[in-house]
Rosetta silent file (secondary structure, phi, psi, omega in degrees, C-alpha in Angstrom):
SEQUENCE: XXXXXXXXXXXXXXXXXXXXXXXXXXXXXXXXXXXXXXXXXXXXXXXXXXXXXXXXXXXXXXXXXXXXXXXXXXXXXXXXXXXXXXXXXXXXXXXXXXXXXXXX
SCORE:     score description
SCORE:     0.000 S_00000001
   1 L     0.000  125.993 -155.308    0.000    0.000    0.000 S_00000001
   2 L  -108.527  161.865  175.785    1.786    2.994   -1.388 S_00000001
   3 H   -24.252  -74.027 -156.931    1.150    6.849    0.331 S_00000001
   4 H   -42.592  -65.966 -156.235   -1.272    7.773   -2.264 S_00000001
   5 H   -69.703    8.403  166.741   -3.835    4.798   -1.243 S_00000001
   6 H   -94.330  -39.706 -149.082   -3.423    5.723    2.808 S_00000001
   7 H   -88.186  -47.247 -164.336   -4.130    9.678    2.406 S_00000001
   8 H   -65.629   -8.931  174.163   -6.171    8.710    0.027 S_00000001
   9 H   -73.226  -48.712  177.329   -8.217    6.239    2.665 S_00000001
  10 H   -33.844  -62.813  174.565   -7.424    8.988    5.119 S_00000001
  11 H   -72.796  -37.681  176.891   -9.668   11.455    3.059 S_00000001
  12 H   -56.301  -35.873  159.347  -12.519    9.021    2.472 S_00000001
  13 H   -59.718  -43.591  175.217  -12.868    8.567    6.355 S_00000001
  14 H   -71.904  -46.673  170.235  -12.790   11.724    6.897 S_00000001
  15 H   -56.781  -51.857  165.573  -15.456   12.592    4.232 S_00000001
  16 L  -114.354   52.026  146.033  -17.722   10.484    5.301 S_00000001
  17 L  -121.014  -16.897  156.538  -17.576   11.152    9.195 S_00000001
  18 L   -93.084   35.623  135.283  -18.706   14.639    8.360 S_00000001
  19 L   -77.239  -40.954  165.784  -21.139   13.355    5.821 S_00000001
  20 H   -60.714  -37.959  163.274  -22.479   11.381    8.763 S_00000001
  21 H   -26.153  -69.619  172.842  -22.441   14.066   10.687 S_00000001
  22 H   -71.082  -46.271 -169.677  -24.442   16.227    8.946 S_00000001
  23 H   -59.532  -56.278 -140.190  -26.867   13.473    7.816 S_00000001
  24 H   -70.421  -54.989 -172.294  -27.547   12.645   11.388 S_00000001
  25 H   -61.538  -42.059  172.591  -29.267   15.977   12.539 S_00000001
  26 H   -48.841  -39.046  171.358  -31.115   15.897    9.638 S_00000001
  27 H   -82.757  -50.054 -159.827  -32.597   12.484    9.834 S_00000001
  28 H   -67.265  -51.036 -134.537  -33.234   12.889   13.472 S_00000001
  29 L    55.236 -133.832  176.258  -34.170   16.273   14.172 S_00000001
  30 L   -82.570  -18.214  134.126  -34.262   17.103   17.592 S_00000001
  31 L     1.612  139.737 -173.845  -34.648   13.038   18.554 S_00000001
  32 L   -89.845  164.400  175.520  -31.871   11.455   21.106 S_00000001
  33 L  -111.213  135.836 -166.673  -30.120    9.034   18.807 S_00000001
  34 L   -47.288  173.405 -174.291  -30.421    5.164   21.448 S_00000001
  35 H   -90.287   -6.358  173.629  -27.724    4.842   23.517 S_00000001
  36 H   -61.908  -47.091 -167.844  -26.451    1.527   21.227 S_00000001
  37 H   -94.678  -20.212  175.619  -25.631    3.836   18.516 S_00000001
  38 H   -78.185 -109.025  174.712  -24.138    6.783   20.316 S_00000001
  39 H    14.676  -63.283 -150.202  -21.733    3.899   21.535 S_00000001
  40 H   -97.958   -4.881 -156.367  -20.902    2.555   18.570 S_00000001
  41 L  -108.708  -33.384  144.884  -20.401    5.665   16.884 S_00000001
  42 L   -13.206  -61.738  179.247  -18.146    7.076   20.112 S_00000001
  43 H   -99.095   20.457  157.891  -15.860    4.197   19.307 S_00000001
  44 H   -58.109  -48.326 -162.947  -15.537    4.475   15.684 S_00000001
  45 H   -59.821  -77.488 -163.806  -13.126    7.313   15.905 S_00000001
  46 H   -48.872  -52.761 -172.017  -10.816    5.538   18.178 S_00000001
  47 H   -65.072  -93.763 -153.873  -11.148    1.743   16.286 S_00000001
  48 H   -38.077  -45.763  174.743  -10.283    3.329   13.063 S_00000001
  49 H   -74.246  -33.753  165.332   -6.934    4.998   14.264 S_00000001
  50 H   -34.140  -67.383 -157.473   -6.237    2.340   15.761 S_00000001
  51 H   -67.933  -35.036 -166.545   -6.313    0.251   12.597 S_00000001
  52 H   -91.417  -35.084 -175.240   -4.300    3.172   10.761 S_00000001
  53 H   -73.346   -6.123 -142.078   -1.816    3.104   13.508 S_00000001
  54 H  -139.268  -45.520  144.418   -1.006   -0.409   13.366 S_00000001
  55 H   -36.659  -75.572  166.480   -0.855   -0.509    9.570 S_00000001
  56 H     0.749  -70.229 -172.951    1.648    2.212    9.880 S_00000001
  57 H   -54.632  -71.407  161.947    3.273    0.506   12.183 S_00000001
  58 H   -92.966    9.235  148.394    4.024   -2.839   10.615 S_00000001
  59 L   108.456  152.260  147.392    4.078   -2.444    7.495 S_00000001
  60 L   -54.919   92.537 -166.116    2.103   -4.245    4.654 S_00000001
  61 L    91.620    1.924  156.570    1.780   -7.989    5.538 S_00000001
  62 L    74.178   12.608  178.688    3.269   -6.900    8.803 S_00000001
  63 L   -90.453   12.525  177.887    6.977   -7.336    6.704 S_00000001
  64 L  -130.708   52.752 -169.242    8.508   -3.841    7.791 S_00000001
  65 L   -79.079  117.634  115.302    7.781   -4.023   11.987 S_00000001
  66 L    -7.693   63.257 -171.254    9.894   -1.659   13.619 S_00000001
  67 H   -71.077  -21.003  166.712   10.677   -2.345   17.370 S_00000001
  68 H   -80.984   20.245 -178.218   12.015    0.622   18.296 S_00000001
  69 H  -105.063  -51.624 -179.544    8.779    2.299   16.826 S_00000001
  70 H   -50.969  -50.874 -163.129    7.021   -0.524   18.648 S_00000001
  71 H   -96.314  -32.569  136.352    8.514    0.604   21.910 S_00000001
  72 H   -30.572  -42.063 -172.614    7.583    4.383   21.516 S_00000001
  73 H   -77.918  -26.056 -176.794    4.343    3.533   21.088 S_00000001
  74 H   -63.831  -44.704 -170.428    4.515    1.549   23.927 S_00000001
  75 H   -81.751  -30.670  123.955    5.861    4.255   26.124 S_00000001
  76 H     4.741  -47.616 -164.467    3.371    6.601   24.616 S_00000001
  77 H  -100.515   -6.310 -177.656    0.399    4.096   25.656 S_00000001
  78 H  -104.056  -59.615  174.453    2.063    4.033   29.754 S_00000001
  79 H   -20.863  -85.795  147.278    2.319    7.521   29.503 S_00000001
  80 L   -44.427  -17.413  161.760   -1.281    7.865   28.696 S_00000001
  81 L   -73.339  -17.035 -155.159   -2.498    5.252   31.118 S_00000001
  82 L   -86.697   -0.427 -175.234   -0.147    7.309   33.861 S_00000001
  83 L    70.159   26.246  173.730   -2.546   10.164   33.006 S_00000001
  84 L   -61.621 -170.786  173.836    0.040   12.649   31.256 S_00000001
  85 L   -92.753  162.678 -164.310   -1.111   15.836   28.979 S_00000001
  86 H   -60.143  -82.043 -176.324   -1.464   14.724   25.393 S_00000001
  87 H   -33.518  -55.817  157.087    2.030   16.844   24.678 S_00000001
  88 H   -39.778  -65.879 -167.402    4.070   14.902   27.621 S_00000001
  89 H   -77.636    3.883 -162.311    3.113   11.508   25.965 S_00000001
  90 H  -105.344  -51.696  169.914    3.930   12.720   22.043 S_00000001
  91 H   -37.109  -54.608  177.136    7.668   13.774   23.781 S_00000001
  92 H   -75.958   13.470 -178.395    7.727   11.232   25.622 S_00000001
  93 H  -123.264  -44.555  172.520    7.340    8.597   23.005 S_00000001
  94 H   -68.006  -53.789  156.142    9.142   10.385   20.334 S_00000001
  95 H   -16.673  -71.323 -147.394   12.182   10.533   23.532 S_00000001
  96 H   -71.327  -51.287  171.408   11.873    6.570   23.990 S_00000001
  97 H   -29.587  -77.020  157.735   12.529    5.980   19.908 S_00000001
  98 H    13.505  -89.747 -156.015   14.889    7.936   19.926 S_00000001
  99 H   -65.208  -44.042 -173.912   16.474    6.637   22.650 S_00000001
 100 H   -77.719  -13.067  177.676   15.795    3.336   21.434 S_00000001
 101 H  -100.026  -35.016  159.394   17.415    3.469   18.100 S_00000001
 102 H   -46.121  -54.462  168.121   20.501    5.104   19.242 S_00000001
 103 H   -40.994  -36.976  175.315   20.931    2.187   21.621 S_00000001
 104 L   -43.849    0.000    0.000   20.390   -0.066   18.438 S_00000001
């Protein structure tokens, strides 16, 4: 999967979470949307980066993984459980690559 087909995946997600967006008030009106679908749509964001991150990450076919990349992310994801600010974990993860490829 070459650049073009991620941005271009990138933009299609993105296009149609504000097409949903928009659609939604529209169909509803003033209507609660159940609490099933405000759920599922809550964790859409997050499953989808996910999915983008982890491509990224390894690679097509999982044949370019990266362990010091691997272990930024890691310290990145303890960061955020430790309850830093957003900026503190992007340093601190970017820090631990770093750190980890010098060490290489």
């Amino acid at each position: 999967m070459n650049t073009t087909h991620v941005w271009a995946a990138v933009a299609a997600v993105a296009l149609l979470g504000f097409a949903f967006k928009a659609v939604g008030p529209a169909v509803f009106g003033e209507r609660e949307l159940p609490p099933r679908a405000r759920s599922v749509m809550a964790l859409m964001a997050p499953a989808l980066l996910a999915g983008f991150v982890m491509v990224d990450l390894a690679g097509p076919g999982w044949s370019t993984l990266d362990l010091t990349v691997v272990g930024g992310v890691a310290a990145g994801v303890g960061l955020r459980l430790c309850k830093a600010p957003f900026p503190v974990v992007m340093v601190g993860a970017a820090v631990a690559t770093a750190l980890l490829r010098w060490a290489q």
